[in-house]
MIDREN-809824 format. One record per residue (C-alpha): x, y, z; residue number from 1; residue in three letters; chain. Coordinates in steps of 0.5 Angstrom, whole numbers, padded with zeros to 4 digits. Example, Ala and Ser with C-alpha at 12.3 -4.5 7.8 and 13.67 -1.06 7.14 Angstrom:
% MIDREN-809824
    xx    yy    zz   i  aa ch
  0025 -0009  0016   1 ALA  A
  0027 -0002  0014   2 SER  A
This chain:
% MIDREN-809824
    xx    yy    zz   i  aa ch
 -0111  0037  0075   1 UNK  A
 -0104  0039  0074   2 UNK  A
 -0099  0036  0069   3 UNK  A
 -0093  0031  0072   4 UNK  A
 -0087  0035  0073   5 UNK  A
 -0083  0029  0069   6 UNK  A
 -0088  0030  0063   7 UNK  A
 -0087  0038  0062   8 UNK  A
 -0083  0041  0057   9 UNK  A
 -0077  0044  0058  10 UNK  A
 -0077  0052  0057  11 UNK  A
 -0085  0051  0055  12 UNK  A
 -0088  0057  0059  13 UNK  A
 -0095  0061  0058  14 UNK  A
 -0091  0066  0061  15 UNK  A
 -0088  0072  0055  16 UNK  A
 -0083  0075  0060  17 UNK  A
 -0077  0073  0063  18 UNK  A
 -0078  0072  0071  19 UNK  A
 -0070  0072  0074  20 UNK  A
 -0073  0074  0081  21 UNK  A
 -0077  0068  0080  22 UNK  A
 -0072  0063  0076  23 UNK  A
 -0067  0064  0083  24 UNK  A
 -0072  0063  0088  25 UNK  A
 -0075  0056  0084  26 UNK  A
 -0067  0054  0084  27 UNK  A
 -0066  0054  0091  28 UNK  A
 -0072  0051  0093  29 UNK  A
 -0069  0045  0087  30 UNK  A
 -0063  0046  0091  31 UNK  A
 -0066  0045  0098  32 UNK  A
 -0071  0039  0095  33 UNK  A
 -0065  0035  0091  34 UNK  A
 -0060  0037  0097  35 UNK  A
 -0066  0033  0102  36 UNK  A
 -0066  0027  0097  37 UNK  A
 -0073  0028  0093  38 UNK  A
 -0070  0028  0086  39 UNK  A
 -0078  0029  0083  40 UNK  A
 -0079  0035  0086  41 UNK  A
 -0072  0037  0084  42 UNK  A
 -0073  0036  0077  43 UNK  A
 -0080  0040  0078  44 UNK  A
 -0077  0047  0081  45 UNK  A
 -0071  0047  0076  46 UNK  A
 -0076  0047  0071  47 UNK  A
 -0081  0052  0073  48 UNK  A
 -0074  0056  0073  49 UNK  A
 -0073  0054  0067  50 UNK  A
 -0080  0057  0064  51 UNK  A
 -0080  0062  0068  52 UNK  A
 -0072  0065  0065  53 UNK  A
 -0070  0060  0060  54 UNK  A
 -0064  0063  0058  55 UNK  A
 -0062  0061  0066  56 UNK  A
 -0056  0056  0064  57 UNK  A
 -0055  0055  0071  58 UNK  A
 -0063  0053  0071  59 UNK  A
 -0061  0049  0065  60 UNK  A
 -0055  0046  0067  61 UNK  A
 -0058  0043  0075  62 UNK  A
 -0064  0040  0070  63 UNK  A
 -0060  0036  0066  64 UNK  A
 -0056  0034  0072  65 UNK  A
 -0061  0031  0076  66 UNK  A
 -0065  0028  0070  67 UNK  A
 -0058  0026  0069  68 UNK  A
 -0058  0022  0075  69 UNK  A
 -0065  0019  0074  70 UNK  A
 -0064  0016  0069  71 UNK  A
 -0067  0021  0063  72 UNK  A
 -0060  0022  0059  73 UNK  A
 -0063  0023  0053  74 UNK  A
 -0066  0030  0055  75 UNK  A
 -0060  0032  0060  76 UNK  A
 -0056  0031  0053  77 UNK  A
 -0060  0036  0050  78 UNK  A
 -0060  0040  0055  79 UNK  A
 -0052  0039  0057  80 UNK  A
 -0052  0041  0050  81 UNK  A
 -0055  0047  0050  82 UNK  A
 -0052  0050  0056  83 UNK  A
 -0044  0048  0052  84 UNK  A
 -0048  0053  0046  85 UNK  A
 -0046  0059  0050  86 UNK  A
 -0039  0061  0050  87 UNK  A
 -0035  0060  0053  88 UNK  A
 -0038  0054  0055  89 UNK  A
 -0038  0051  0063  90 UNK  A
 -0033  0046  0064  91 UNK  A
 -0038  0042  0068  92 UNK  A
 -0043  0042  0063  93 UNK  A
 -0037  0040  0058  94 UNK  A
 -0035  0034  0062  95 UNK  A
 -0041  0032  0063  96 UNK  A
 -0044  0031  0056  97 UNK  A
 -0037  0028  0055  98 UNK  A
 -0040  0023  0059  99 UNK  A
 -0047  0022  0056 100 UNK  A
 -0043  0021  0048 101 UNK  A
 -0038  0016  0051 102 UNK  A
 -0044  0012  0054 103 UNK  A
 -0048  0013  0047 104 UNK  A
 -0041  0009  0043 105 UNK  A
 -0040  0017  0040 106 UNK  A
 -0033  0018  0042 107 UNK  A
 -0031  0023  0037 108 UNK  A
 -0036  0028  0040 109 UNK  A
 -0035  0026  0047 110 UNK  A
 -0027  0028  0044 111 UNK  A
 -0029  0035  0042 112 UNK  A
 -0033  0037  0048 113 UNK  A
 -0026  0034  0053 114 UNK  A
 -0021  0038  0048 115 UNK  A
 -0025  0045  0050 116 UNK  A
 -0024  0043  0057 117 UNK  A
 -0016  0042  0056 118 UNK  A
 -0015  0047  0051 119 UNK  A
 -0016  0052  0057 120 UNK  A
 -0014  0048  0062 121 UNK  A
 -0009  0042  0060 122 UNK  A
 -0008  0039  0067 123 UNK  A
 -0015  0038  0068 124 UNK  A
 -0015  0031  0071 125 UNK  A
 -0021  0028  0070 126 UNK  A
 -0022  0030  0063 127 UNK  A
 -0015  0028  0062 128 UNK  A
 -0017  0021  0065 129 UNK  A
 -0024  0021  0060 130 UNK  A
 -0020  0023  0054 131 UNK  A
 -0015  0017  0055 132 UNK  A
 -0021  0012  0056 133 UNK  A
 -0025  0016  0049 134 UNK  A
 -0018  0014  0044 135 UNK  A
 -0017  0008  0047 136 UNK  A
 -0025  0006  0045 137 UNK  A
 -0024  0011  0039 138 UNK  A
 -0017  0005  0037 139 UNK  A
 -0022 -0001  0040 140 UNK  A
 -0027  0001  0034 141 UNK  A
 -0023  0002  0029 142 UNK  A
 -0018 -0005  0030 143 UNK  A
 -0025 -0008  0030 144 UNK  A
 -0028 -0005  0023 145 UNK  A
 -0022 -0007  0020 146 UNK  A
 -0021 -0013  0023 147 UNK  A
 -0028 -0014  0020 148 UNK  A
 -0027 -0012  0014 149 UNK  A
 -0020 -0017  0013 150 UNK  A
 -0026 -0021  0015 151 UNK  A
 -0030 -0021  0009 152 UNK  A
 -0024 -0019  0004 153 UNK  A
 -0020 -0026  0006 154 UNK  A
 -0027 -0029  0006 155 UNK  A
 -0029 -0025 -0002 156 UNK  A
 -0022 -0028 -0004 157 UNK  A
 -0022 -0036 -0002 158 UNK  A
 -0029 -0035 -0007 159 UNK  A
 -0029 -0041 -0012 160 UNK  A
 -0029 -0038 -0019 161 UNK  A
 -0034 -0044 -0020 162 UNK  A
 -0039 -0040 -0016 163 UNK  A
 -0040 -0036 -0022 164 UNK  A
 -0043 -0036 -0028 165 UNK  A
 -0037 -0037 -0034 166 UNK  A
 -0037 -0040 -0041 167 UNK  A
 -0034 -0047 -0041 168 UNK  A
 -0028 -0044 -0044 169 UNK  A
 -0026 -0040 -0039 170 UNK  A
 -0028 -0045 -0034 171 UNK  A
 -0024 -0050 -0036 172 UNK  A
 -0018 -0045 -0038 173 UNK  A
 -0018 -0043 -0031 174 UNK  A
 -0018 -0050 -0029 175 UNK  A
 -0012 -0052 -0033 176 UNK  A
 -0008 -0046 -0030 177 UNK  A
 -0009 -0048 -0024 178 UNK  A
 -0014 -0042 -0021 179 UNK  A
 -0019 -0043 -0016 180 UNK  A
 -0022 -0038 -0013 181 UNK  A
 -0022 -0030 -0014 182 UNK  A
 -0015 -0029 -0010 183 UNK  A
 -0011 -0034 -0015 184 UNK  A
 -0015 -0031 -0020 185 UNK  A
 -0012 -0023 -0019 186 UNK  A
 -0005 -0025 -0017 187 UNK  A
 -0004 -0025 -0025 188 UNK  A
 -0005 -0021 -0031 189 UNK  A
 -0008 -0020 -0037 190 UNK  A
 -0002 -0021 -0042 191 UNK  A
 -0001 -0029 -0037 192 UNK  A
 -0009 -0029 -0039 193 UNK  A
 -0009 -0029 -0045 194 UNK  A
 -0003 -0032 -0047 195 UNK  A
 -0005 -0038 -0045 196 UNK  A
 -0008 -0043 -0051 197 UNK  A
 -0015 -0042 -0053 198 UNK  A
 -0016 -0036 -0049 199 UNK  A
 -0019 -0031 -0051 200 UNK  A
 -0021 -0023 -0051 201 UNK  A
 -0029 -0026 -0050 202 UNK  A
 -0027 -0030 -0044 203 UNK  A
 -0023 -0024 -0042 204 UNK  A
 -0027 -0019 -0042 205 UNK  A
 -0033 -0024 -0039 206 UNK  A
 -0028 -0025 -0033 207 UNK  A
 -0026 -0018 -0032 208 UNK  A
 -0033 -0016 -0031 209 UNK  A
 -0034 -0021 -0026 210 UNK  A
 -0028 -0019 -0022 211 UNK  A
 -0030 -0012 -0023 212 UNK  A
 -0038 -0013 -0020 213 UNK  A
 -0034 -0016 -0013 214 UNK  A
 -0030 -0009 -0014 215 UNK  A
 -0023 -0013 -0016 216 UNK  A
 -0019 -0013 -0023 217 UNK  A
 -0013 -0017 -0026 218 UNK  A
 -0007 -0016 -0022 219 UNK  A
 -0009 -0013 -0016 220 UNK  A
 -0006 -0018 -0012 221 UNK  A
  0000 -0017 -0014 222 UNK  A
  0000 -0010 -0013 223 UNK  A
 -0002 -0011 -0006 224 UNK  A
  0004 -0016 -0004 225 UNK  A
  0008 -0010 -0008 226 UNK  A
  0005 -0005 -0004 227 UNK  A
  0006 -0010  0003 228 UNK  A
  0013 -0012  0001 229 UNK  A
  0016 -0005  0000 230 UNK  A
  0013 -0003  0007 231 UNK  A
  0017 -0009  0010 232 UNK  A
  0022 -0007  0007 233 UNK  A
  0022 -0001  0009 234 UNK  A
  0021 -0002  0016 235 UNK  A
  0027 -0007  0016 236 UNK  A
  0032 -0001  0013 237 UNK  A
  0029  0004  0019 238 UNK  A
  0035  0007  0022 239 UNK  A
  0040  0004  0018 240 UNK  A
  0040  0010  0014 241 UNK  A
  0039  0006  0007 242 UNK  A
  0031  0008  0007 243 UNK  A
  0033  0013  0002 244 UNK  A
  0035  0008 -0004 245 UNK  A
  0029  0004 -0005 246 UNK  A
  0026  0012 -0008 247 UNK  A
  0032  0012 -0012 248 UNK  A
  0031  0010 -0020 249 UNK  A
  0034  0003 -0022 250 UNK  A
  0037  0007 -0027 251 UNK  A
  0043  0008 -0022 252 UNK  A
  0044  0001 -0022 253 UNK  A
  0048  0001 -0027 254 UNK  A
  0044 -0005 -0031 255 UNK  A
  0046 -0008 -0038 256 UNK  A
  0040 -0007 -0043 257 UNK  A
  0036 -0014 -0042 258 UNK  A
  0035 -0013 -0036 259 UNK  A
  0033 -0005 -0036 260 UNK  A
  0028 -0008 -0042 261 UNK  A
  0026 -0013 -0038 262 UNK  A
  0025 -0008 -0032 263 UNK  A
  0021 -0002 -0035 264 UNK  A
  0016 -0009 -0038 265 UNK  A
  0014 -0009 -0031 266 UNK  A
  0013 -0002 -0030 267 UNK  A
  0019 -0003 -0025 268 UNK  A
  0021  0005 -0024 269 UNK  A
  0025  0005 -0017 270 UNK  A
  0029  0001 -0013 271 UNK  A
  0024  0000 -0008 272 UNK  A
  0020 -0003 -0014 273 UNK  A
  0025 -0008 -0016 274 UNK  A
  0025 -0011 -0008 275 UNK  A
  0018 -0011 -0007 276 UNK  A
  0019 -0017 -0014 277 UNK  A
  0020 -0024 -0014 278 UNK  A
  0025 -0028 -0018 279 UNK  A
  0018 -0031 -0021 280 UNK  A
  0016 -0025 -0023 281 UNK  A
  0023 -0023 -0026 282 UNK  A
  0024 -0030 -0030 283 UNK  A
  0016 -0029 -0033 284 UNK  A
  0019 -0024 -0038 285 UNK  A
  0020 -0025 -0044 286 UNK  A
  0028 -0026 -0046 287 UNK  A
  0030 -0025 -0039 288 UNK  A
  0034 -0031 -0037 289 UNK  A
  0038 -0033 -0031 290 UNK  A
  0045 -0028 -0033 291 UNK  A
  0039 -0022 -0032 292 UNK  A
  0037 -0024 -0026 293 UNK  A
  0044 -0026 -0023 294 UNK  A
  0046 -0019 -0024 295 UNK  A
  0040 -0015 -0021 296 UNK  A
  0041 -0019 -0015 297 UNK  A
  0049 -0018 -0014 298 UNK  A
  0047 -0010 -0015 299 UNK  A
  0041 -0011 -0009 300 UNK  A
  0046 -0015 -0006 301 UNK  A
  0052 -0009 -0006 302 UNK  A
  0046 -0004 -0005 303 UNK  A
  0044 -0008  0003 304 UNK  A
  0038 -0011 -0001 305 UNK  A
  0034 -0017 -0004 306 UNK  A
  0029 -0019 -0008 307 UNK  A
  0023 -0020 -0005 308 UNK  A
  0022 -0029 -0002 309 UNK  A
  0015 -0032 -0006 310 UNK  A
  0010 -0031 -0001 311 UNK  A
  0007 -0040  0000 312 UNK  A
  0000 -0036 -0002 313 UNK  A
  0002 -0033 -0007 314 UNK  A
């Protein structure tokens, strides 16, 4: 009995001769069957062709369409595929396996294949069009991770530190400090941590390793509202022709030596460093006082610029 058209494999032939005369024949005769409309005995010619010379890429390329068309989109990608490994690859084969990657959800394959097309044929309308729809998926996927990943951050940081095995110690310092989850907890320092009373380098080193299980640290919050304010600032300075000061040295400010000392204790090395802080933050230094802060305002000021406004979060 004669194996169905559908299950034969592509390619498979007893034959160990290429047979061109015969592969056109058998590709017409597809042609004729798929033109009247009978699609199974279509696939069956167009693979007799197939087998009979299987470096036919127009053998290969009408196969893959038709079973494309029925259905059977997994073995038109392989053929598609195959056909596009010759160079220079068929723009139809192209779009079309373009096409079958979309519809999969991968959009960075089905980019490539439309950027061969329109690396020699810009203009080409429809891949164009199909290029448009594949970015904007590509956009829609990458706002969803991210969205995703906002998701779980926000969720990881609003942990109560109370879900964590610490020592009564360290509890009930964080308690009286006020900090309740993991995100009050990494908006503050080591030096803020121990000098608190009856803090310790033990309970130190038990919420460091906490903290560095969830893949966080002392003071990343606060290096993450840094990083996002000198954005902001940033943005609003953008055609202003002031974007240049904030990767100016404070030391251009001209500051008195207090103030200078106060700012290298916080690591602050740039003017875009010095916005991106608060007046909290500032006035939490040892020895600088309120004449300090006073000065490194009027310089920002005189310079367009301010301290960063405490975040209600924060």
């Amino acid at each position: 009995m004669p194996n169905d058209p559908m299950d034969m494999v592509v390619g498979a032939s007893g034959a160990s001769t290429v047979d061109a005369k015969a592969s056109n024949e058998l590709i017409a005769q597809g042609q004729k069957a798929f033109g009247e409309g009978d699609r199974v005995t279509a696939i069956e010619y167009f693979r007799k062709a197939l087998s009979a010379d299987p470096t036919h890429l127009d053998a290969a390329f009408k196969l893959a369409y038709v079973l494309d068309m029925s259905g059977e989109e997994d073995e038109a990608l392989a053929l598609y595929e195959r056909v596009c490994e010759n160079a220079p690859a068929p723009i139809n084969a192209l779009m079309n396996l373009a096409v079958l990657y979309e519809d999969q959800g991968d959009y960075v394959r089905a980019e490539r294949c439309l950027r061969q097309i329109l690396d020699t044929n810009p203009n080409h309308a429809r891949a164009r069009l199909f290029m448009q729809d594949v970015i904007a998926s590509k956009g829609m996927i990458i706002e969803e991770e991210n969205e995703r990943d906002i998701m779980k951050r926000r969720a990881l940081l609003d942990t109560p530190v109370t879900d964590f095995e610490l020592t009564v110690r360290a509890r009930t310092c964080l308690k009286k400090m006020n900090i309740r989850t993991l995100g009050d907890l990494i908006r503050i320092n080591e030096a803020e941590l121990m000098s608190y009373k009856n803090f310790g380098e033990s309970s130190l080193e038990e919420i460091k390793r906490m903290l560095s299980a969830k893949g966080l640290r002392l003071g990343q919050g606060r290096e993450d509202a840094h990083r996002v304010a000198r954005r902001q600032i940033l943005e609003k300075l953008k055609g202003t022709g002031k974007e240049g000061l904030l990767n100016k040295p404070v030391s251009e400010l001209q500051l008195s030596v207090r103030a200078r000392k106060a700012l290298q204790m916080l690591n602050i090395q740039s003017i875009g460093d010095l916005c991106s802080h608060t007046e909290a933050e500032l006035m939490g230094v040892k020895n600088f006082g309120a004449t300090s802060l006073v000065e490194i305002k009027e310089k920002l000021v005189n310079c367009g610029l301010t301290l960063r406004e405490l975040d209600e979060k924060e």
